[in-house]
LOTI-92508 format. One line per 4 residues: number of its first residue (from 1); their letters; for each residue x, y negated, z negated of N, C-alpha, C. Coordinates in nm, 4 decimals, padded with zeros to 6 digits, always signed. Atoms other than C-alpha are relative to their C-alpha. Example, Ala and Ser with C-alpha at 12.3 -4.5 7.8 and 13.67 -1.06 7.14 Angstrom:
2
1 = as = +00.0890,+00.1190,+00.0000,+01.2300,+00.4500,-00.7800,+00.0900,-00.1200,+00.0000; -00.0820,+00.1190,+00.0060,+01.3670,+00.1060,-00.7140,-00.0770,-00.1090,-00.0730
//
This chain:
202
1 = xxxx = +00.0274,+00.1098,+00.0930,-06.4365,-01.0324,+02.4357,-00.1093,-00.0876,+00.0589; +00.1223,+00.0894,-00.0100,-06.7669,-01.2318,+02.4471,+00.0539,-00.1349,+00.0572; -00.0055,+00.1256,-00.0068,-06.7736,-01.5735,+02.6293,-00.0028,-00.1031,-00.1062; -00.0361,+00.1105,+00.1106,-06.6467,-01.8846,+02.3810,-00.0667,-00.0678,+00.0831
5 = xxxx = +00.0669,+00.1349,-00.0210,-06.9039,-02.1716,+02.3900,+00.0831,-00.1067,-00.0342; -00.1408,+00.1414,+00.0500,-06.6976,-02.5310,+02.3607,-00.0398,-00.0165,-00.1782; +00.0110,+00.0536,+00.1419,-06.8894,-02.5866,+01.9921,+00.0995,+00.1423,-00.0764; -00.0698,-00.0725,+00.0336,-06.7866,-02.2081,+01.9087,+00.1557,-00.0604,-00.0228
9 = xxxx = -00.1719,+00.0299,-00.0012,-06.4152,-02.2525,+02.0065,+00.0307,-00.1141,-00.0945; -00.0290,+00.1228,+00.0606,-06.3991,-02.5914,+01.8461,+00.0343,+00.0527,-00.1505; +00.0310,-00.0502,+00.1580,-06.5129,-02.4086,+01.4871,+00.1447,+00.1107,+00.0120; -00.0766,-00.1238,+00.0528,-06.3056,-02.0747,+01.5823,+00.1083,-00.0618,-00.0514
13 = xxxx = -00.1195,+00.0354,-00.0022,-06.0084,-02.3190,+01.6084,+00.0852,-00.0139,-00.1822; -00.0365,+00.0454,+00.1366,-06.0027,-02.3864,+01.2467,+00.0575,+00.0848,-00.1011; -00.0709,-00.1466,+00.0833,-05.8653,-02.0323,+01.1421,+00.1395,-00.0109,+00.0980; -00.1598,-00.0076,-00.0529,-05.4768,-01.9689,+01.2359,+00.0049,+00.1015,+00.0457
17 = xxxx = -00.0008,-00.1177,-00.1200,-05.5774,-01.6649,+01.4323,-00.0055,-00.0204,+00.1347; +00.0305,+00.0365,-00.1012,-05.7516,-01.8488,+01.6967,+00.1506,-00.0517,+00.1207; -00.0491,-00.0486,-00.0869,-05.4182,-01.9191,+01.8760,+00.0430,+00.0916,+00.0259; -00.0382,-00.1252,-00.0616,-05.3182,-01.5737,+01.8838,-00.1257,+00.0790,+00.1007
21 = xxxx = +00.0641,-00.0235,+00.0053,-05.6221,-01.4956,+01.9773,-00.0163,-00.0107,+00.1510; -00.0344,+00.0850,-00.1199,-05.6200,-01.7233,+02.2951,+00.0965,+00.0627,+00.0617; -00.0982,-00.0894,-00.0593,-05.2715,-01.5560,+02.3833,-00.0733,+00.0990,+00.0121; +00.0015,-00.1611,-00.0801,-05.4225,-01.2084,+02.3987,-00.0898,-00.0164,+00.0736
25 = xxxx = +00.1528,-00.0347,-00.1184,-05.7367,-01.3188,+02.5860,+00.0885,-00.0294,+00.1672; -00.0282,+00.0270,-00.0823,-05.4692,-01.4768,+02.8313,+00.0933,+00.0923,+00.0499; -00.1199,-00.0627,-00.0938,-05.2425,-01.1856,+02.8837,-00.1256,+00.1231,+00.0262; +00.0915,-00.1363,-00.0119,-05.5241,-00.9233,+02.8867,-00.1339,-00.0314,+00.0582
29 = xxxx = +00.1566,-00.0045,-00.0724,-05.8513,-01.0552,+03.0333,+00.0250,-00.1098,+00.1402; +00.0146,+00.0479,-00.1452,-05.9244,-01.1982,+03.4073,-00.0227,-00.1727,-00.0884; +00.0563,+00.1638,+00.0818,-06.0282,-01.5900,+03.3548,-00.1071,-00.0016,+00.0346; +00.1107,-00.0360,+00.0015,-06.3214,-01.6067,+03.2625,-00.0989,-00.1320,+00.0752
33 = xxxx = +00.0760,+00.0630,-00.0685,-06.6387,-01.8013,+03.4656,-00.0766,-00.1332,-00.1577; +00.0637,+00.0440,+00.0471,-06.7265,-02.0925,+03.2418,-00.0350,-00.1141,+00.0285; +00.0403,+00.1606,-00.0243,-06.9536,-02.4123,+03.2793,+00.0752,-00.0661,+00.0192; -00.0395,+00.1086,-00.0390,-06.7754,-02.7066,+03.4011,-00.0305,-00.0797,-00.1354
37 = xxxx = +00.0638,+00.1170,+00.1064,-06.9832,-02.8690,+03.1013,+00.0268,+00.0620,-00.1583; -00.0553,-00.0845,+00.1215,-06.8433,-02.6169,+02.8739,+00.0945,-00.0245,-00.0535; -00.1539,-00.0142,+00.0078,-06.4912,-02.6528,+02.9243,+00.0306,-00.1302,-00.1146; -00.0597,+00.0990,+00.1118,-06.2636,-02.8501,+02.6741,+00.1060,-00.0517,+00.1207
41 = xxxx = -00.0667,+00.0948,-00.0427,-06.1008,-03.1266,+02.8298,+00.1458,-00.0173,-00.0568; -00.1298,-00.0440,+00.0893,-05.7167,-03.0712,+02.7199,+00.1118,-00.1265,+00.0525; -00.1167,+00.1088,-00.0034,-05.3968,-03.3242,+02.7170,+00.1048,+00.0403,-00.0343; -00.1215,+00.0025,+00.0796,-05.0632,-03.2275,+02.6875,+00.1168,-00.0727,-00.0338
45 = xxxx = -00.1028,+00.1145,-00.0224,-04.8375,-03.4542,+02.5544,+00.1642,+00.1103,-00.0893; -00.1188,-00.0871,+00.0209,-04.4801,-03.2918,+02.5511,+00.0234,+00.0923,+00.0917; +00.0499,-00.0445,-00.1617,-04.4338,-03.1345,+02.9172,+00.1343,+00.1005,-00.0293; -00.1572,-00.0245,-00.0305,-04.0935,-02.9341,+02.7977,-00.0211,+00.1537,-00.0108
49 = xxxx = +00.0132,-00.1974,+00.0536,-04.0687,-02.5001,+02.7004,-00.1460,+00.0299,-00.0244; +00.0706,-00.0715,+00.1281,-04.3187,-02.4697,+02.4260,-00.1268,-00.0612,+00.0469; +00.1405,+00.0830,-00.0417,-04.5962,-02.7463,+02.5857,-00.0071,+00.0832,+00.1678; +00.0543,-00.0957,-00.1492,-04.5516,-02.5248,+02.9449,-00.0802,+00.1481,-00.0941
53 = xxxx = +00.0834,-00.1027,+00.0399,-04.6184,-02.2047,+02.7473,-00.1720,-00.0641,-00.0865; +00.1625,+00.0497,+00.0815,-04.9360,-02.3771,+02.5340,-00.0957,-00.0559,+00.1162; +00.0768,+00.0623,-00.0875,-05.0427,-02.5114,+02.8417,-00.0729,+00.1112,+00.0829; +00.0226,-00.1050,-00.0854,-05.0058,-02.1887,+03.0470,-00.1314,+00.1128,-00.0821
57 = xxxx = +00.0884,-00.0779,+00.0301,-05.2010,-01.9960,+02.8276,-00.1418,-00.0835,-00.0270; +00.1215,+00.0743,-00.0009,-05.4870,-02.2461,+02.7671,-00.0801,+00.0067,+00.1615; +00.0707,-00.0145,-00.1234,-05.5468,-02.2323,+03.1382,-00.0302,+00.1358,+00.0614; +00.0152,-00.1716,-00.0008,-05.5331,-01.8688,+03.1411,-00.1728,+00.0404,-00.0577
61 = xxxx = +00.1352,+00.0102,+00.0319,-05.8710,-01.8831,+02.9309,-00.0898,-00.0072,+00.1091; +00.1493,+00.0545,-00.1108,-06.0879,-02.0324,+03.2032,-00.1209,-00.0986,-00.0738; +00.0745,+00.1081,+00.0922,-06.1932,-02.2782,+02.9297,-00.0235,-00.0931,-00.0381; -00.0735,+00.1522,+00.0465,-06.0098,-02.5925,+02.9126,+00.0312,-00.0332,+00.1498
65 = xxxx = -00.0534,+00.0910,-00.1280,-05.9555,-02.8736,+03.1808,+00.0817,-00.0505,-00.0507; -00.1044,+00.0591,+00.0506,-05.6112,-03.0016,+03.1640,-00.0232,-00.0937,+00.1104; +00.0503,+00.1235,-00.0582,-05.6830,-03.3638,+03.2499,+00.1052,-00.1050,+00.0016; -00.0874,+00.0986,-00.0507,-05.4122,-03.5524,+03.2056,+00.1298,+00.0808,-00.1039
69 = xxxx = -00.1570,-00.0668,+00.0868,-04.9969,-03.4417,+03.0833,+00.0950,-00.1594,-00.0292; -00.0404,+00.0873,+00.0489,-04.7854,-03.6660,+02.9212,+00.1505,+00.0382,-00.0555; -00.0999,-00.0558,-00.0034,-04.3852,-03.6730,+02.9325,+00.0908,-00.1452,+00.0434; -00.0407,+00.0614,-00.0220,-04.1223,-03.9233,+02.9135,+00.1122,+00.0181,+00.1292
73 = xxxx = -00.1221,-00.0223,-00.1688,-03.8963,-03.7139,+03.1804,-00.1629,+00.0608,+00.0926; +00.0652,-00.0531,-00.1068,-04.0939,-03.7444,+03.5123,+00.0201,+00.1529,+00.0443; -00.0132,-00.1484,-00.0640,-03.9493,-03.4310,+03.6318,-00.1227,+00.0888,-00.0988; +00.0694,-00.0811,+00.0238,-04.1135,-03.2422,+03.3248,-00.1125,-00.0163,+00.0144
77 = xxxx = +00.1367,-00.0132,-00.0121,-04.4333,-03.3889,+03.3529,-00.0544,+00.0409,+00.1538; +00.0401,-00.0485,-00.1658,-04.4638,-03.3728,+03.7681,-00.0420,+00.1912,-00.0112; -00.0162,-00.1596,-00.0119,-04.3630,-02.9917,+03.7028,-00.1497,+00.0220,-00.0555; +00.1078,-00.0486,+00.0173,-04.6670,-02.9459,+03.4811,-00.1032,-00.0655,+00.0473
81 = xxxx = +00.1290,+00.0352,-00.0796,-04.9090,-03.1388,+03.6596,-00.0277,+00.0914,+00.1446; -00.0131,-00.0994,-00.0765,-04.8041,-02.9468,+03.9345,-00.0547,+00.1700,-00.0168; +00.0497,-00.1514,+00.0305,-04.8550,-02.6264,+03.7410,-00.1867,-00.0167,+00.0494; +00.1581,+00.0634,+00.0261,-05.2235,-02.7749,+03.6419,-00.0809,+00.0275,+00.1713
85 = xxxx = +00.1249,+00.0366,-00.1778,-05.3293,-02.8477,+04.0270,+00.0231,+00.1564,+00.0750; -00.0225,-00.1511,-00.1005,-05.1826,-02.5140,+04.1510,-00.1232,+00.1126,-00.0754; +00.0966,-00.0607,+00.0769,-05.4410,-02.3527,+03.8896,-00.1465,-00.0269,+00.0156; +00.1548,+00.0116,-00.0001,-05.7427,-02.5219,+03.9103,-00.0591,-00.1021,+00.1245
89 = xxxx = -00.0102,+00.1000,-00.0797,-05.6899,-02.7380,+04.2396,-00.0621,-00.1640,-00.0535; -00.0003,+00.1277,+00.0324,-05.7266,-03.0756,+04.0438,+00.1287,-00.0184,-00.0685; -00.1426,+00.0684,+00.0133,-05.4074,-03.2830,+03.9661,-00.0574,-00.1019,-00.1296; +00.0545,+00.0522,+00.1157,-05.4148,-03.4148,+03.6011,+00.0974,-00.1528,+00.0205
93 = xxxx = +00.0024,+00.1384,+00.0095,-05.3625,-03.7681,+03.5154,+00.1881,-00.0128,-00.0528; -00.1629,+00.0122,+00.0546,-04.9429,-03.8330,+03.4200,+00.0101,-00.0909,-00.0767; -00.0295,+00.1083,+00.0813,-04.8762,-04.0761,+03.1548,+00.1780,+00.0465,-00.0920; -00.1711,-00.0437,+00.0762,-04.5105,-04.1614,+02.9884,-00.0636,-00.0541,-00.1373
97 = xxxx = +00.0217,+00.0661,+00.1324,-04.7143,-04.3430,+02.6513,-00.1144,+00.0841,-00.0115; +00.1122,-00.1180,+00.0472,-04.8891,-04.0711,+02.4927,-00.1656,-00.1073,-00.0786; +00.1111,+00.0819,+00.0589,-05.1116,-04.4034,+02.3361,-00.0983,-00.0167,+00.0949; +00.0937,-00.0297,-00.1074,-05.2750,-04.4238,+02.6860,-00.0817,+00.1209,+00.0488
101 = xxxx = +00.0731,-00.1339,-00.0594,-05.3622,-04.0603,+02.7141,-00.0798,-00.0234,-00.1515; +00.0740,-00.0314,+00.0617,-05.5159,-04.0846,+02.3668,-00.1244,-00.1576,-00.0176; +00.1327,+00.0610,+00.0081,-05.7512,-04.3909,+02.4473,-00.0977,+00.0628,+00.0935; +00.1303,-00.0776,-00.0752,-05.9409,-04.1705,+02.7031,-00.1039,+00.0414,-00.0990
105 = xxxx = +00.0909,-00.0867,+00.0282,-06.2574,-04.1099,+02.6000,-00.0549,+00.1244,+00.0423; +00.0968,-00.1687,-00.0397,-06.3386,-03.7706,+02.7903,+00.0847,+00.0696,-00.0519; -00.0710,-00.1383,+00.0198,-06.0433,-03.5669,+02.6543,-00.0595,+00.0048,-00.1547; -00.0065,-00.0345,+00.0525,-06.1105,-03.3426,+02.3664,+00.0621,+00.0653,-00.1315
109 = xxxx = -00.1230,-00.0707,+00.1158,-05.7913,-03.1918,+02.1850,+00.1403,-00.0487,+00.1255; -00.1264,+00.0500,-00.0723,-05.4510,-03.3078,+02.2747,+00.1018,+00.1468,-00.0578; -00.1211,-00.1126,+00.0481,-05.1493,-03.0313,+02.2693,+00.1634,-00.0367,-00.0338; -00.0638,+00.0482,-00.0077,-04.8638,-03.1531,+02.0832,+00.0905,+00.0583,-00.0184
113 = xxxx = -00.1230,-00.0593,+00.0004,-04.5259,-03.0386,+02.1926,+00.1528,-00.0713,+00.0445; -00.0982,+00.0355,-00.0319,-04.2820,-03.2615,+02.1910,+00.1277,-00.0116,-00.1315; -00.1291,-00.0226,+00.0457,-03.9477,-03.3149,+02.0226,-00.0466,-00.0006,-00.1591; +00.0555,-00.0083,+00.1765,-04.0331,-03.2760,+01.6029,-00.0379,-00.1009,-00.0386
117 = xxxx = +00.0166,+00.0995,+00.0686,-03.9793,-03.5717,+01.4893,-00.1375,-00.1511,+00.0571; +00.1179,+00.0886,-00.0479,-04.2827,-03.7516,+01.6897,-00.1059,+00.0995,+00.0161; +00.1559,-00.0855,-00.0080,-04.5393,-03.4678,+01.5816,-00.0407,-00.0733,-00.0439; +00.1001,+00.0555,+00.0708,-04.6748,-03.6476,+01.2876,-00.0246,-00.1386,+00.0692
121 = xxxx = +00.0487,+00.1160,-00.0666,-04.7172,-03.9904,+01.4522,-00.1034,+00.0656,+00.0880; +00.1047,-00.0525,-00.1462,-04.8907,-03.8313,+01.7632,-00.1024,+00.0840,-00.0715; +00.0836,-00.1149,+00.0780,-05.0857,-03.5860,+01.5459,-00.1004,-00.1074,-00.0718; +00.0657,+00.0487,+00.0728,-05.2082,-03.8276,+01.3148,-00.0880,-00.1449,+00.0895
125 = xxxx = +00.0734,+00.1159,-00.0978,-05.2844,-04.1545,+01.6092,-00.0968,+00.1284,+00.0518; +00.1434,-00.0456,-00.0600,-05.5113,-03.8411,+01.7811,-00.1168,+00.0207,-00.0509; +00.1044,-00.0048,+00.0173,-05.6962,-03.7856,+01.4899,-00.0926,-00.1060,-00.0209; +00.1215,+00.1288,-00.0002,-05.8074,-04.1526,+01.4419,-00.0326,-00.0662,+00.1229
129 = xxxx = +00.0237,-00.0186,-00.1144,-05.8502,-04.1215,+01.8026,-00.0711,+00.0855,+00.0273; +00.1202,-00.0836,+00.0244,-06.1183,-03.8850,+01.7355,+00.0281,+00.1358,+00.1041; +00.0062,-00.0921,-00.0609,-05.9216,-03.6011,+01.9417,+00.0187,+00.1130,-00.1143; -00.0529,-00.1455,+00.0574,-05.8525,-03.2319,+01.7958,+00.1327,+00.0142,+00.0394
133 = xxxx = -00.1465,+00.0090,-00.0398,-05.5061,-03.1396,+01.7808,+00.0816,+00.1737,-00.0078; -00.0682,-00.0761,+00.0306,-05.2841,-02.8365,+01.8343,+00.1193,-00.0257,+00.0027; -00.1220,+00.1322,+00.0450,-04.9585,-02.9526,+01.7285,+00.1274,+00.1682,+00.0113; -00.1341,-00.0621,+00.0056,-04.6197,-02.7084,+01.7894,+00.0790,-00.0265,-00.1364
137 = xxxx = -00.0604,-00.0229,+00.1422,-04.4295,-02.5875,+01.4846,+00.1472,-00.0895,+00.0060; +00.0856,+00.0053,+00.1381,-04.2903,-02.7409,+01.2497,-00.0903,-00.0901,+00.0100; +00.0942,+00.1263,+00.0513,-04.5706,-02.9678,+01.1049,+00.0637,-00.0886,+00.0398; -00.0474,+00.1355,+00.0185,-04.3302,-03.2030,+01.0486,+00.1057,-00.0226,-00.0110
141 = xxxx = -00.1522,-00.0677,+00.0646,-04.0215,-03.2702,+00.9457,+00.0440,-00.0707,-00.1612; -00.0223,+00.0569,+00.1690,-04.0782,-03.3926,+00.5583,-00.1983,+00.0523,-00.0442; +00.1538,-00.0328,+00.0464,-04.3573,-03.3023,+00.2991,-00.0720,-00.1069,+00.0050; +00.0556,+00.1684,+00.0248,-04.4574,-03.6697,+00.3072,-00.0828,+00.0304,+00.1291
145 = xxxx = +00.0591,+00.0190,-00.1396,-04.5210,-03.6404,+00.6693,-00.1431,+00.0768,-00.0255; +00.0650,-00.1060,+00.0280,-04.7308,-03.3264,+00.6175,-00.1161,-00.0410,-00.0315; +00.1026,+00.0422,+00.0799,-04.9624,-03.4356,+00.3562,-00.0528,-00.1541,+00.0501; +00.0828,+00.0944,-00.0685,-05.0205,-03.7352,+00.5651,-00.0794,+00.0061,+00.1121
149 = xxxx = +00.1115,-00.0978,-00.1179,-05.1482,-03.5160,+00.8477,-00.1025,+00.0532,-00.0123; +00.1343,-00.1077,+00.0774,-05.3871,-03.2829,+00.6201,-00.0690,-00.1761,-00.0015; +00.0399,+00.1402,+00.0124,-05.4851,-03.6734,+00.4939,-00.0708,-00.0642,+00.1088; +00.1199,+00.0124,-00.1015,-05.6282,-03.7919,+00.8648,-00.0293,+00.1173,+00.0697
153 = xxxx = +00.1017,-00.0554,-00.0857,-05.7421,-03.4924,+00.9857,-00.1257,+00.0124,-00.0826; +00.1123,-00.0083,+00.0620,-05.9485,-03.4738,+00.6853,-00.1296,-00.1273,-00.0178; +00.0133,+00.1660,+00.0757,-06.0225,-03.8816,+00.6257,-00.0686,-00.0081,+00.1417; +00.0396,+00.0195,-00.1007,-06.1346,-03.8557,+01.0375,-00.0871,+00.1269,+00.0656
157 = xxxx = +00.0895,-00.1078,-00.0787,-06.3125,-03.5124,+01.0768,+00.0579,+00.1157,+00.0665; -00.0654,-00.0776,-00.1187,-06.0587,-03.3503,+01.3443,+00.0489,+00.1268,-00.0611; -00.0528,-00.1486,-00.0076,-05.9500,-02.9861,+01.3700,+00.1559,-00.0103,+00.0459; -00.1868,+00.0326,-00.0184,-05.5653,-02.9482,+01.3629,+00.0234,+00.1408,-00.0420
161 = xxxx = -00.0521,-00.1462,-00.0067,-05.4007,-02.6336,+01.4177,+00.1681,+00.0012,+00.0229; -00.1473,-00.0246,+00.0512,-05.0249,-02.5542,+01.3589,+00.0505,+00.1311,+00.0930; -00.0220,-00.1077,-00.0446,-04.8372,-02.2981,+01.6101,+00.0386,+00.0850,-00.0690; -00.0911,-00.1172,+00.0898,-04.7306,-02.0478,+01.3630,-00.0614,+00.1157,-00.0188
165 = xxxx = +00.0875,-00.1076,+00.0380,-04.9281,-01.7973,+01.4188,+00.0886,+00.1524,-00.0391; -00.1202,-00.1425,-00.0123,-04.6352,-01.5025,+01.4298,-00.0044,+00.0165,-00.1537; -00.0624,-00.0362,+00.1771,-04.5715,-01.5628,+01.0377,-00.1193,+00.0370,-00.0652; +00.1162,-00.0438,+00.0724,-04.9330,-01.4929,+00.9728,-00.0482,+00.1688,+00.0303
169 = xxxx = +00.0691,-00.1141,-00.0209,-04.9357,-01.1563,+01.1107,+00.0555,+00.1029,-00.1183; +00.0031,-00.0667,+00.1104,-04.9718,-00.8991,+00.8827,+00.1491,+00.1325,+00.0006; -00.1797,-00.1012,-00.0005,-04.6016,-00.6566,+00.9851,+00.0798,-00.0516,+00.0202; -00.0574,+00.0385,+00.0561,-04.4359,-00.9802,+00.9151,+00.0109,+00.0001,-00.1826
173 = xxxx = -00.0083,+00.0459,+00.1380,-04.5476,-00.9964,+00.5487,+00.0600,+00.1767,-00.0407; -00.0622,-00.1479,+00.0598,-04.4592,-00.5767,+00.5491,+00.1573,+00.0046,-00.0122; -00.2034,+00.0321,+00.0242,-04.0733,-00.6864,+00.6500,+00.0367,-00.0242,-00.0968; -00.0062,+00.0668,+00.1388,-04.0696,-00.8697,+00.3750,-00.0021,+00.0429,-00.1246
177 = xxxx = -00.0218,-00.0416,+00.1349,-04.1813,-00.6856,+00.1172,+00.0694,+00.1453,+00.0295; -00.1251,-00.1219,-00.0432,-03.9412,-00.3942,+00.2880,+00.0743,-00.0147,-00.0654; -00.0998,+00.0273,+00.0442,-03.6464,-00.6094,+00.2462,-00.0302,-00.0021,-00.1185; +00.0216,+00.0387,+00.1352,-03.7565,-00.7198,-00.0953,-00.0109,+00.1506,-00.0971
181 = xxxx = +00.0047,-00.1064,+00.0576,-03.8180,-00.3964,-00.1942,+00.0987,+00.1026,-00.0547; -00.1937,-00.0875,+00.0034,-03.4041,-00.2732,-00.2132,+00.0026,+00.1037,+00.0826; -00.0353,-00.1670,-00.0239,-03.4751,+00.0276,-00.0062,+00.0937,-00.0518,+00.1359; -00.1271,-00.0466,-00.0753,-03.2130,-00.1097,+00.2674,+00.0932,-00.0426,-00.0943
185 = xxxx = -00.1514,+00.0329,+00.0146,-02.9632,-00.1809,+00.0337,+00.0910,-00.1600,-00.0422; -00.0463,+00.1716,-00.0079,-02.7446,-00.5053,-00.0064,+00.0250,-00.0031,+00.1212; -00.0118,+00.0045,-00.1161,-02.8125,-00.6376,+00.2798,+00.2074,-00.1507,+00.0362; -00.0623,+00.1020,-00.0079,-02.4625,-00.8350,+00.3937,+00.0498,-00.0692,+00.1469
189 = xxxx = +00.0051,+00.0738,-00.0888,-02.4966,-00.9331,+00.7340,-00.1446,+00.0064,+00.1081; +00.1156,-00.0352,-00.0862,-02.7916,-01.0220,+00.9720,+00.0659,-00.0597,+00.1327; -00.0413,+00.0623,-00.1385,-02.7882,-01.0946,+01.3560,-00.1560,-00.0187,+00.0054; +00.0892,+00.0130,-00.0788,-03.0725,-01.2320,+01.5572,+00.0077,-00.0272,+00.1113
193 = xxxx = -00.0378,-00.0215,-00.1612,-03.1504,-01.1901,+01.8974,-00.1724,-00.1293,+00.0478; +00.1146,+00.0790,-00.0608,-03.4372,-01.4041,+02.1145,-00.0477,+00.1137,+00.1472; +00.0405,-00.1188,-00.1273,-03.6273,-01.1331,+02.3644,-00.0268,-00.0605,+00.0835; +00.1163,+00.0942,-00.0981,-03.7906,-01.4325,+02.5890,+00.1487,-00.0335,+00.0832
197 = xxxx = -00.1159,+00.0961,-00.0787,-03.5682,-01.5834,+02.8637,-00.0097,-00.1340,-00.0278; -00.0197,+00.2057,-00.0009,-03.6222,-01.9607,+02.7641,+00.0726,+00.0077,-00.1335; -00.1111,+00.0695,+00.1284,-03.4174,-01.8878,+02.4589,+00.1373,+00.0655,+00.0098; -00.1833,-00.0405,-00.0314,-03.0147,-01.8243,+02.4468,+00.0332,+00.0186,-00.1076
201 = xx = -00.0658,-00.0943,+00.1059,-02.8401,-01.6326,+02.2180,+00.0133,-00.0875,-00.1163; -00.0226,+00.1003,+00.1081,-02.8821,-01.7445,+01.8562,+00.1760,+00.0006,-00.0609
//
């Protein structure tokens, strides 16, 4: 895969491929050599599962400086600042008020993964905080919220991206029209399982 320029990436971001995209460059390619003046300046606010994995693979790129993490339990944020400095030997900035990490002017896109119900606030203060946002699923947790998110990223410019990339792949929408299709049958019981170790038996 061709070297991503920071304006590139910025644009790719705006399709719901681009984080899958990111995952496979980070489980399948070396990290790649890019400018210092290239890199995207990154923030994660939400230091817990889902903001270590978004973090881990962003630094996997060789593209993004994670500059400062943001976490109301010290432990989780130490842990990922810790990750951060063991990666790129610089130690990112710690904040417990995600409002202080988004008056920096050098960061770029903030990564938001914390508990649901404080996406849309944090989502919507980064974009009139002129950052980019990748925001952990769900959106939100109401359509109100939602449509007030589309509302400043559009009303402020910013790029906002949604983790959901799994439901966009194309041998989810074939399940679907499997089941839908009657050929298993009435279906009358399902199980689900979780393959990852950070999740426990549904």
């Amino acid at each position: 895969m061709s070297s991503i320029s920071r304006r590139n990436f910025i644009g790719a971001s705006t399709t719901a491929a681009v984080g899958t995209a990111l995952t496979a460059v980070a489980a399948t390619a070396e990290e790649k050599k890019v400018s210092e003046n290239d890199k995207l300046n990154i923030a994660l606010i939400g230091c817990g599962g889902m903001g270590g994995g978004d973090l881990r693979d962003h630094l996997k790129t060789g593209e993004t400086n994670c500059v400062a993490v943001c976490d109301v339990d010290d432990s989780h944020a130490n842990e990922k600042a810790n990750q951060v400095e063991e990666h790129s030997g610089k130690r990112p900035d710690i904040y417990k008020d995600f409002r202080k990490v988004l008056d920096r002017d050098d960061i770029d896109t903030v990564i938001v993964a914390t508990p649901d119900h404080w996406h849309a606030l944090i989502a919507i203060s980064a974009c009139q905080a002129g950052k980019d946002v990748y925001c952990e699923k769900p959106l939100a947790t109401s359509i109100h919220e939602g449509r007030v998110m589309v509302d400043a990223a559009e009303k402020y410019g910013r790029i906002v991206q949604i983790g959901t990339q799994q439901r966009s792949a194309e041998h989810y929408g074939d399940a679907i029209d499997f089941v839908k299709s009657g050929k298993l049958g009435k279906i009358r019981l399902i199980k689900a399982w979780a393959y990852l170790d950070w999740k426990g038996e549904l």
